[in-house]
N, CA, C and O of each residue as an XYZ file, in Angstrom:
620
protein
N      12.686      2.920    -24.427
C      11.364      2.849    -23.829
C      11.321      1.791    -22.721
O      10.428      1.865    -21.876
N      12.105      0.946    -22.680
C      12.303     -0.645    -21.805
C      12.556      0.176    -20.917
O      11.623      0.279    -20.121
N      13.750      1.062    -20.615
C      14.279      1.140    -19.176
C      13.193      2.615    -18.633
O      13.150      2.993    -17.462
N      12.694      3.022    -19.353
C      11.208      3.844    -18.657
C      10.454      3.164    -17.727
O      10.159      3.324    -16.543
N      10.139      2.059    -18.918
C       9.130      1.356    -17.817
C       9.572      1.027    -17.016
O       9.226      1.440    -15.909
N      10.601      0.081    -17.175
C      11.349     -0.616    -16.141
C      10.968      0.362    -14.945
O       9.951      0.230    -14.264
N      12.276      1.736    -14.721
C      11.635      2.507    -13.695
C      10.432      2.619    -13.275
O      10.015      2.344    -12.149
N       9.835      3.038    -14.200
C       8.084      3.208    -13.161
C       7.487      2.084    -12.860
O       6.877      2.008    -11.794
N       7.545      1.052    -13.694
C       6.733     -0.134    -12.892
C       7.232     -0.290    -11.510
O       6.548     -0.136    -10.498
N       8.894     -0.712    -11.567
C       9.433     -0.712    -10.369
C       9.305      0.427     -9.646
O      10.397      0.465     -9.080
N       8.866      1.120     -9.385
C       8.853      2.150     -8.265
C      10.700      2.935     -8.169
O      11.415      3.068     -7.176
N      10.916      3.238     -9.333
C      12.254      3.734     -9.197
C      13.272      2.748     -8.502
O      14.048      2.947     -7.567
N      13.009      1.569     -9.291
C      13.871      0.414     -8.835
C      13.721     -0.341     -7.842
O      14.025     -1.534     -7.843
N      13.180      0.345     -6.781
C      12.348     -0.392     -5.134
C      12.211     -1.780     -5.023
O      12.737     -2.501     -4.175
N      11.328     -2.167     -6.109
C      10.862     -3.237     -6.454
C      11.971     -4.267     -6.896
O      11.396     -5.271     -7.317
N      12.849     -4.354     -6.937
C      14.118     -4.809     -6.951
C      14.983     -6.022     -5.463
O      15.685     -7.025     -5.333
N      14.269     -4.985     -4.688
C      14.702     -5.392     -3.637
C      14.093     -7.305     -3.337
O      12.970     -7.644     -3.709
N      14.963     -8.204     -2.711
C      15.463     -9.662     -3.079
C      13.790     -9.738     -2.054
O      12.744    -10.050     -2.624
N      13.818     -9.483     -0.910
C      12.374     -9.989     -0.027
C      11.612     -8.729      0.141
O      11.931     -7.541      0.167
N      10.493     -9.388      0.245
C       9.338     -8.359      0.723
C       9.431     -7.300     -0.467
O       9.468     -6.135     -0.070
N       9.455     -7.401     -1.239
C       9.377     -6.287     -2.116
C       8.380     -5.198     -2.314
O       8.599     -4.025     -2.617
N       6.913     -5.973     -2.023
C       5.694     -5.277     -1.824
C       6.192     -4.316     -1.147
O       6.732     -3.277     -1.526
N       5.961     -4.758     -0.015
C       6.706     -4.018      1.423
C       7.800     -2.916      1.137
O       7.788     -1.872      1.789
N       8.324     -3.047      0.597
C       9.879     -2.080      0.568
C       9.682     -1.388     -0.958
O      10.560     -0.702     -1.481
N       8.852     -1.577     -1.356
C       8.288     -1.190     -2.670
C       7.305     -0.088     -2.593
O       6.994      0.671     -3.512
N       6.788     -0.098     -1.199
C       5.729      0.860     -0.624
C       6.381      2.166     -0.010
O       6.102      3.364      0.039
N       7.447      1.285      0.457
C       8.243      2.810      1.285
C       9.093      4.249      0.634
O       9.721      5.045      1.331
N       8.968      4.306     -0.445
C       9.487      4.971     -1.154
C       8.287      6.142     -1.524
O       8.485      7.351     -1.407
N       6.963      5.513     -2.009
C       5.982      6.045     -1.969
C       5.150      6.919     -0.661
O       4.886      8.104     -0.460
N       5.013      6.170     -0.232
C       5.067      6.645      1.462
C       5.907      7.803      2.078
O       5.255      8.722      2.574
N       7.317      7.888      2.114
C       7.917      8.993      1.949
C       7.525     10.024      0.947
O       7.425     11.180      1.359
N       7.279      9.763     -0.358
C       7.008     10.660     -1.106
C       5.413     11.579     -0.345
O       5.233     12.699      0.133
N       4.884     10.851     -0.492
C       3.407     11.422      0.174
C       4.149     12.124      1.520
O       4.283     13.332      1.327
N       4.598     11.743      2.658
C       4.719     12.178      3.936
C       5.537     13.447      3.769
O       5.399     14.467      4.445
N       6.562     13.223      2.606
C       7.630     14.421      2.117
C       7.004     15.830      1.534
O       7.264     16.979      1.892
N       6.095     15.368      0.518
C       6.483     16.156     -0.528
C       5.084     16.238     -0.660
O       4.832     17.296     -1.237
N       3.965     15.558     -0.371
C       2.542     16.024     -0.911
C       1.479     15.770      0.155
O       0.365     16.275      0.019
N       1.730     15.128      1.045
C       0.368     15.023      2.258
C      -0.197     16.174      2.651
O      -1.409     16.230      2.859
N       0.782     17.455      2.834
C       0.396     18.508      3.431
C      -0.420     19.277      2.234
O      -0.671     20.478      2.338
N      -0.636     18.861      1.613
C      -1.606     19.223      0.416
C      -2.473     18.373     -0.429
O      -1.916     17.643     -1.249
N      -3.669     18.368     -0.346
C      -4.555     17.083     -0.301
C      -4.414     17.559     -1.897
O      -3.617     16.802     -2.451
N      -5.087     18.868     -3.081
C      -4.665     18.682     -4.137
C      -3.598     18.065     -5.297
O      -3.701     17.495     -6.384
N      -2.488     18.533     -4.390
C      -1.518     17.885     -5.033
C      -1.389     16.070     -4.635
O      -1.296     15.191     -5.492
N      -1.403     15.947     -3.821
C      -2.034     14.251     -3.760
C      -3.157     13.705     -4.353
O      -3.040     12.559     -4.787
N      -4.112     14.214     -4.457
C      -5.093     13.836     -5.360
C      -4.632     13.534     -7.033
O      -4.965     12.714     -7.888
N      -3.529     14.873     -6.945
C      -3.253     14.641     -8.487
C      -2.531     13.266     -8.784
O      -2.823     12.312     -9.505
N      -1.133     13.635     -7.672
C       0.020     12.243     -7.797
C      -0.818     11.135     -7.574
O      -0.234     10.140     -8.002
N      -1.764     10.885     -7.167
C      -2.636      9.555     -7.125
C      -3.325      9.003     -8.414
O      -3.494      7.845     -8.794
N      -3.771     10.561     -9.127
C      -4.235     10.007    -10.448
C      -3.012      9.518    -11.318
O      -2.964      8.437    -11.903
N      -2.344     10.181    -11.311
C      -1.172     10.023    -12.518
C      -0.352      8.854    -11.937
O       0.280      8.125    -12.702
N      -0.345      8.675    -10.744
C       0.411      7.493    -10.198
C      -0.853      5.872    -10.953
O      -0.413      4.848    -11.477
N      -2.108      6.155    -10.767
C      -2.764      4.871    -11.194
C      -2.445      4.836    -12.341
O      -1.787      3.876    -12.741
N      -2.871      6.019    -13.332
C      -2.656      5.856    -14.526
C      -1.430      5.476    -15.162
O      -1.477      4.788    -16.182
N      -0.252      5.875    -14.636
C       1.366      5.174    -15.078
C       1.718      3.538    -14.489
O       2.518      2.659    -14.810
N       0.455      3.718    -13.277
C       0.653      1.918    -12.741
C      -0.053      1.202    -14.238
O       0.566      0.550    -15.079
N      -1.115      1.458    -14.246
C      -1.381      0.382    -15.263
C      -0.986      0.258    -16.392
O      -0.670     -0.794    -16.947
N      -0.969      1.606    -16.933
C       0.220      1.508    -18.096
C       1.577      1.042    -18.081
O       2.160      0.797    -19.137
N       2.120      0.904    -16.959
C       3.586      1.145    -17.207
C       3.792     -0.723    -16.374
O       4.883     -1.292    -16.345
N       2.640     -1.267    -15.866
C       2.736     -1.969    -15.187
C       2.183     -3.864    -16.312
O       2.278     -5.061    -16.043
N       1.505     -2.834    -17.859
C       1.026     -3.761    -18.842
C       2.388     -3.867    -19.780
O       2.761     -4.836    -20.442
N       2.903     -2.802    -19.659
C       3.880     -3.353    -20.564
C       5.228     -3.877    -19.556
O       6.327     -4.275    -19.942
N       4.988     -3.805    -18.884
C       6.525     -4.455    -17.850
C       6.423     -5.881    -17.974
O       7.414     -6.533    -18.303
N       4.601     -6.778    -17.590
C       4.791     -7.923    -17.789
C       5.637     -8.523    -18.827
O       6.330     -9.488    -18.506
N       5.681     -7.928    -20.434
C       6.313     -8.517    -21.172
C       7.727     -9.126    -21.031
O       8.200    -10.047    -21.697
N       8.499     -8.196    -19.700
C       9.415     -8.713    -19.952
C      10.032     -9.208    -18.207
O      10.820    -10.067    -17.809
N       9.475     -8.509    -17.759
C       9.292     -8.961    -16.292
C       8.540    -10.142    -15.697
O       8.810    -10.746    -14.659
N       7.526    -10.357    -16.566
C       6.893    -11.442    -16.513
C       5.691    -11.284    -15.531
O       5.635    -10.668    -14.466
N       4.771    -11.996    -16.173
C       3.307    -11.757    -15.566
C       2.864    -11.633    -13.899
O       3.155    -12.520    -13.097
N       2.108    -10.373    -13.514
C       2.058     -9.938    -11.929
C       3.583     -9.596    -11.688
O       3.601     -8.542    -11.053
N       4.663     -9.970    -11.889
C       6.159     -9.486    -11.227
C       5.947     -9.335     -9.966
O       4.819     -9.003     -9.604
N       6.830     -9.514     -9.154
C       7.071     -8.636     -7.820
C       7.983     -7.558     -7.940
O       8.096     -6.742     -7.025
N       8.689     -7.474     -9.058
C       9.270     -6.187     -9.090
C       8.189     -5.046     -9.795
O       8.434     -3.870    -10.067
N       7.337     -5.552     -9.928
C       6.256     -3.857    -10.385
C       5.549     -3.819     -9.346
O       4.685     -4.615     -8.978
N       6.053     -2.542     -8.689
C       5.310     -2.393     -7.419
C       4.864     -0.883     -7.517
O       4.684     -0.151     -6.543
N       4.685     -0.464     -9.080
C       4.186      0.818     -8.750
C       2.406      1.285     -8.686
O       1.835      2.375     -8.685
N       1.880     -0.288     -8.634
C       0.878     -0.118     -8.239
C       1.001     -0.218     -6.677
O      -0.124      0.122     -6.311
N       1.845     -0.534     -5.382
C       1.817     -0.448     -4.495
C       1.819      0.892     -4.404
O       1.045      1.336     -3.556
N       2.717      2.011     -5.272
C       2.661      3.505     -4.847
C       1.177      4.108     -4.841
O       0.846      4.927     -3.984
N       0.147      3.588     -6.009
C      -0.866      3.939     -6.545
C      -1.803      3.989     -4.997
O      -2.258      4.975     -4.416
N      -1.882      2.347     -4.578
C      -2.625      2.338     -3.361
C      -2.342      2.706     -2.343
O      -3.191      3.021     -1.509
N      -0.842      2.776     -2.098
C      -0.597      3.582     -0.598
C      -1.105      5.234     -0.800
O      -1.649      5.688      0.207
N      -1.005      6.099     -1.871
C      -1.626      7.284     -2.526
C      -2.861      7.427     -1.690
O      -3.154      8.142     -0.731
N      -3.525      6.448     -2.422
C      -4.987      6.433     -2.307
C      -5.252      6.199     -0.321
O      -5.834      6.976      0.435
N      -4.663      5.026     -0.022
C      -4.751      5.283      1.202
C      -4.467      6.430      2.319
O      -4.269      6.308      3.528
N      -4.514      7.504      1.554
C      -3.954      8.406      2.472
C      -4.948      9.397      1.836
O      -5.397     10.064      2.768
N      -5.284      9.642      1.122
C      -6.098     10.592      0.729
C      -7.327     10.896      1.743
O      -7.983     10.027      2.317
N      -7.544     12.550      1.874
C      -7.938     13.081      2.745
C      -8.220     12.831      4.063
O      -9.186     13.203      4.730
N      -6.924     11.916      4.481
C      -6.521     11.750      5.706
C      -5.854     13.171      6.559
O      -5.339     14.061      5.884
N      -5.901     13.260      7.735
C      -5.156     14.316      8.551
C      -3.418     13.624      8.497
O      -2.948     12.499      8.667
N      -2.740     15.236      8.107
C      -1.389     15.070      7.974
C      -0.701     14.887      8.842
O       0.347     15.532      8.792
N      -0.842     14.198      9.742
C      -0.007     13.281     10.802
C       0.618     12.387     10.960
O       0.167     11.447     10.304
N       1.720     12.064     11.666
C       2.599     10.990     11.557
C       2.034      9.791     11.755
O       2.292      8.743     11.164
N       1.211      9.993     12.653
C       0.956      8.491     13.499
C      -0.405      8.181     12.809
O      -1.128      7.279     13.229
N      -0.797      9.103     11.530
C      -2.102      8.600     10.663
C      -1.381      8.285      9.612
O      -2.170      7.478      9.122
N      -0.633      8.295      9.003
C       0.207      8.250      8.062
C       0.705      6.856      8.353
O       0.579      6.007      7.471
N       1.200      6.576      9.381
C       2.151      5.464      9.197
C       1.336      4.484      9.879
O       2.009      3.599     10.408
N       0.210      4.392     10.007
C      -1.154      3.423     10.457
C      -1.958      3.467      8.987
O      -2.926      2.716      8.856
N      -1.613      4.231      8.020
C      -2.173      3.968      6.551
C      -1.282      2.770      6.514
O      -1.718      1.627      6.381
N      -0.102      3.053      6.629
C       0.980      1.873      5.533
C       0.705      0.947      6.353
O       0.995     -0.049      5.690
N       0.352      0.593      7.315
C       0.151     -0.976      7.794
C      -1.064     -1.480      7.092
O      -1.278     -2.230      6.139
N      -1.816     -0.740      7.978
C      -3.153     -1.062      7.024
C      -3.178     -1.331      5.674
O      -3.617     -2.411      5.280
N      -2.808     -0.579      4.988
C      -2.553     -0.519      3.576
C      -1.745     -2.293      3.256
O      -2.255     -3.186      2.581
N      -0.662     -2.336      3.845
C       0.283     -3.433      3.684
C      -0.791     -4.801      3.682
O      -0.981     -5.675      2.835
N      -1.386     -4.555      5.021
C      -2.067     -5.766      5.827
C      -3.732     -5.920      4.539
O      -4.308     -6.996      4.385
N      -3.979     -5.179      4.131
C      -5.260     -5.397      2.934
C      -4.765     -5.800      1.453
O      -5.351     -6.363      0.528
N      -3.518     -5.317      1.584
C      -2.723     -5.720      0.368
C      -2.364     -7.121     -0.103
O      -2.381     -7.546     -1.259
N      -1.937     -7.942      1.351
C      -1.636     -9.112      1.478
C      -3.048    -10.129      1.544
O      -3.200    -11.105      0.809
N      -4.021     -9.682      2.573
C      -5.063    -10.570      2.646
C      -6.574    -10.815      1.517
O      -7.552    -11.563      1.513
N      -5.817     -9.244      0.297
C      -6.631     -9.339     -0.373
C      -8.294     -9.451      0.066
O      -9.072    -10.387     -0.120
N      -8.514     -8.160      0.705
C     -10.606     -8.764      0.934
C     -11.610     -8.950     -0.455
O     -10.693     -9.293     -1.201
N     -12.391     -8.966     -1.028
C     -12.956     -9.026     -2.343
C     -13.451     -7.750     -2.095
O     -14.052     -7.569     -1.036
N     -13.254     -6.495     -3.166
C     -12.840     -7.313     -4.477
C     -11.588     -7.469     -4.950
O     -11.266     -8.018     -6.003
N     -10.959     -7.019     -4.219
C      -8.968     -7.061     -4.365
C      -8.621     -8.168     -5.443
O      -8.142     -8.042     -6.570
N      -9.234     -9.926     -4.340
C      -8.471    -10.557     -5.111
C      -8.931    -11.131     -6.718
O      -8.286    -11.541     -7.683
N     -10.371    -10.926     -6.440
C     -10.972    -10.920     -8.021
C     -10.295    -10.521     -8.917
O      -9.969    -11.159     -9.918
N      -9.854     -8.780     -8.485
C      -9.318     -7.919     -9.486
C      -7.960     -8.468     -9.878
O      -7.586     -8.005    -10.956
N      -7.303     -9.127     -9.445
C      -6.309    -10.185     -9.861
C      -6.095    -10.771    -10.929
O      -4.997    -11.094    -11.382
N      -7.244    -10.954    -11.434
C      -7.576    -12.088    -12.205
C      -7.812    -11.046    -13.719
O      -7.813    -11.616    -14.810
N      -8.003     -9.517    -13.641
C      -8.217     -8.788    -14.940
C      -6.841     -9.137    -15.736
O      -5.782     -9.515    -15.235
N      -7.096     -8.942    -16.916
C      -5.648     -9.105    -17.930
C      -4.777     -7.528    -17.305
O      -5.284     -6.590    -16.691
N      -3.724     -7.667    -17.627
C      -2.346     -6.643    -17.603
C      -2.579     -5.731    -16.299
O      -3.160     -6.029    -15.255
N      -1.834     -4.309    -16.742
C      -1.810     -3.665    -15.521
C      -3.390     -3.198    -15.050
O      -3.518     -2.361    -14.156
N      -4.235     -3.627    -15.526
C      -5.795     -3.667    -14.855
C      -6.014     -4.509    -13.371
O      -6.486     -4.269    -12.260
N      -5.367     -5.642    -14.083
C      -5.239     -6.355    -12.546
C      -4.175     -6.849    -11.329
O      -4.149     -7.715    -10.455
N      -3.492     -5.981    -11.720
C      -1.729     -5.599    -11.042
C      -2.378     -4.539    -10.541
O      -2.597     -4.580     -9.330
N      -2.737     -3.624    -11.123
C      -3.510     -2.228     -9.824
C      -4.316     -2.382     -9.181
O      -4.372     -2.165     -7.971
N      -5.172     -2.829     -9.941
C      -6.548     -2.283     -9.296
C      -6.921     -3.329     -7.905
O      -8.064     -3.104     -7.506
N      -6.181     -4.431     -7.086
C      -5.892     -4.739     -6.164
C      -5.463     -4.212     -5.168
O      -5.714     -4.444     -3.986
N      -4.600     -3.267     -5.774
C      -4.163     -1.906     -4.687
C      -4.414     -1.017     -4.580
O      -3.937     -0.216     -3.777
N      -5.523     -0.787     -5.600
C      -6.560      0.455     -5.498
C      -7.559      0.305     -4.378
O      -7.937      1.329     -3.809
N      -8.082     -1.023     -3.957
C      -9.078     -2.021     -3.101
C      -8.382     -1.673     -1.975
O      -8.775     -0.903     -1.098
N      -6.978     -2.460     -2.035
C      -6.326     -2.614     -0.482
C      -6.015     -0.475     -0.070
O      -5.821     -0.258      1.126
N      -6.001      0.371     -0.686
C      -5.894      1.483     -0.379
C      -7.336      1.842      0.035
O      -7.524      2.270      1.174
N      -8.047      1.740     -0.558
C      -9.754      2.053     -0.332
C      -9.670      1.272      1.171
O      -9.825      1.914      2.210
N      -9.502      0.331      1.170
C     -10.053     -0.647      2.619
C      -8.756      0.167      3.500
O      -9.345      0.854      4.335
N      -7.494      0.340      3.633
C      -6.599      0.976      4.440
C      -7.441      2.728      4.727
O      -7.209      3.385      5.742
N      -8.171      3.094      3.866
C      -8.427      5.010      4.392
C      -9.734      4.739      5.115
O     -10.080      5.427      6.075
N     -10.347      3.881      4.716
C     -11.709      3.339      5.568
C     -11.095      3.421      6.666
O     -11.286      4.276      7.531
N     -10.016      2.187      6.704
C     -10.057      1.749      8.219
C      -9.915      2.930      8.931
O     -10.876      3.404      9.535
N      -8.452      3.637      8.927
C      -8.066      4.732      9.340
C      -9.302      5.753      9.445
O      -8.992      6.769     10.067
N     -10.390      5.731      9.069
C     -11.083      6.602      9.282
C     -12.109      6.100     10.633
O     -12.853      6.766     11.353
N     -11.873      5.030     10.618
C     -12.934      4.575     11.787
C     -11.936      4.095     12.950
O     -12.330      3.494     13.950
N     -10.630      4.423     12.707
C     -10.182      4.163     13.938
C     -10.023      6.130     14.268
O     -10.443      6.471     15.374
N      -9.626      6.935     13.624
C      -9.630      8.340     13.837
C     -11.129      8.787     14.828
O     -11.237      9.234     15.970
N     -12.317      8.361     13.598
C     -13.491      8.470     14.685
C     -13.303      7.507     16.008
O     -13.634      8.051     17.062
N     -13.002      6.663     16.069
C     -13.112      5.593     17.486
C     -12.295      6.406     18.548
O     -12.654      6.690     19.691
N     -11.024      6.742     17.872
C     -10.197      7.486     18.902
C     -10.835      8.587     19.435
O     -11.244      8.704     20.590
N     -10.913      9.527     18.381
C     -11.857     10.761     19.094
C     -12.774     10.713     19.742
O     -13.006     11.519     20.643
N     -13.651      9.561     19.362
C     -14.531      9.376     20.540
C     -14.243      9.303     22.091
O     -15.017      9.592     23.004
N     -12.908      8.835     22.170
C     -12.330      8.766     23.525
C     -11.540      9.662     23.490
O     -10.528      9.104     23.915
N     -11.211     10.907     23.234
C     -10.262     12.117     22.967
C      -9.107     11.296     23.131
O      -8.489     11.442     24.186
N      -8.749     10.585     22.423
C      -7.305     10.318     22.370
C      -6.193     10.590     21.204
O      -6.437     10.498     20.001
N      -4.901     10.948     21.782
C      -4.054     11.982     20.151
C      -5.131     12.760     19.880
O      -5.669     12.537     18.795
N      -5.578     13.578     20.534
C      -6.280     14.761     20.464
C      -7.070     14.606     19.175
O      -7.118     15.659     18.539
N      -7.772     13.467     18.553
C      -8.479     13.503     17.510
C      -9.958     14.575     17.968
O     -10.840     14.797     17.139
């Protein structure tokens, strides 16, 4: 059961990686969405649920041995980059302006991100990146409208 979690907290090991782990912890997820499910907002909707729900589960029992918050459980980073993309247009250059965004709300924590920090186990290992994904599809949505407003990338 150890090396289950192990995997999923870590993001299929991702989270492993020596720097930036957040960061490089995201990109795996990110591909997955751009690969295998963007072009279908159902099936992303789903991998988003089951992705939160295995973050916090899989992300409460990792502390035990990974030790509390870890930087190697980054499969709540998959959870929020998910979410940041949801019912976004399947485009490259919207897609990969989620993951900054996404990255950049992740790090600066706006409230309630960093509150949610502070919940016991994988409650508050996710649900920070549930925030920083919510604040990343916002943004992207008001830069999509801003652009179109000026027909630019043909929004």
């Amino acid at each position: 059961m150890r090396r289950l979690v192990t995997f999923i907290a870590t993001g299929a090991y991702s989270g492993y990686f020596p720097i930036v782990a957040g960061t490089i912890g995201t990109i795996p997820a990110w591909f997955i969405a751009w690969f295998l499910l963007g072009h279908d907002s159902t099936i992303l909707i789903i991998a988003t649920v089951i992705t939160f729900v295995l973050s916090v589960w899989s992300a409460s029992k990792a502390e035990d041995f990974l030790g509390h918050d870890s930087k190697k459980i980054v499969i709540d980073e998959w959870a929020g980059m998910f979410i940041s993309l949801l019912f976004l247009p399947y485009r490259l250059e919207v897609y990969i302006a989620a993951f900054f965004f996404f990255r950049f709300y992740d790090v600066i924590k706006p409230f309630p991100a960093g509150y949610c920090e502070s919940l016991p186990g994988g409650w508050g290992i996710t649900l920070d990146d549930v925030f920083a994904g919510i604040y990343a599809n916002l943004t992207c949505w008001l830069c999509i409208f801003a652009l179109g407003r000026l027909n630019w990338f043909g929004f």
